[in-house]
Phi, psi and omega in degrees: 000144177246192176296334177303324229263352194226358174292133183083012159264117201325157167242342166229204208256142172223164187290334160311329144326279194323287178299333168293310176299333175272005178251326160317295194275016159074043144300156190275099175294149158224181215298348196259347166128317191286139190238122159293087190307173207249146179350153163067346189266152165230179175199151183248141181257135173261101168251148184213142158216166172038040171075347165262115178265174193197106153279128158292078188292134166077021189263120211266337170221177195213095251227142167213143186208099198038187166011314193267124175249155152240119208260135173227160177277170152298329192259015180073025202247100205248139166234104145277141199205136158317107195295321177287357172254340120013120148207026146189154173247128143247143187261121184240128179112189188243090182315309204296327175235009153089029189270127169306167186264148145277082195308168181265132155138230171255184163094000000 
């Protein structure tokens, strides 16, 4: 593939991205801003800038304020992140009905 090969294609992440995908996995708005994925659902943010990547794993909810998204955890744990550094989300569980993913092993 060359660089042509990817022309007319997003480069980044944009909040309409943001909202579909978080309208996919049947998030929640709530009143302080922040939108919930339904009960057992996560979702992992893949982010990269200047060549260093990074995931946001487990993440049950999602604040966006211009530029900035904020990913929170189950342990309560907050991140902000550039929203243009984003550039894929996976969705864990069963979005439409709030069913845990089912993992490979025991438990």
């Amino acid at each position: 593939m060359t660089v042509g090969d990817f022309q007319g294609m997003p480069s980044a992440m944009t909040g309409d991205h943001i909202e579909a995908i978080l309208k996919l996995a049947g998030g929640k708005s709530e009143k302080d801003g922040w939108v919930t994925l339904p009960e057992g659902s996560t979702m992992t943010l893949h982010v990269a800038h200047d060549g260093a990547g990074m995931t946001v794993p487990r993440v049950e909810a999602v604040k966006s304020e211009g530029e900035l998204v904020y990913a929170r955890n189950s342990k309560r744990e907050l991140f902000a992140l550039v929203r243009s550094d984003i550039f894929a989300v996976a969705l864990e569980g069963d979005a439409s009905t709030g069913k845990p993913a089912r993992r490979a092993g025991f438990g």
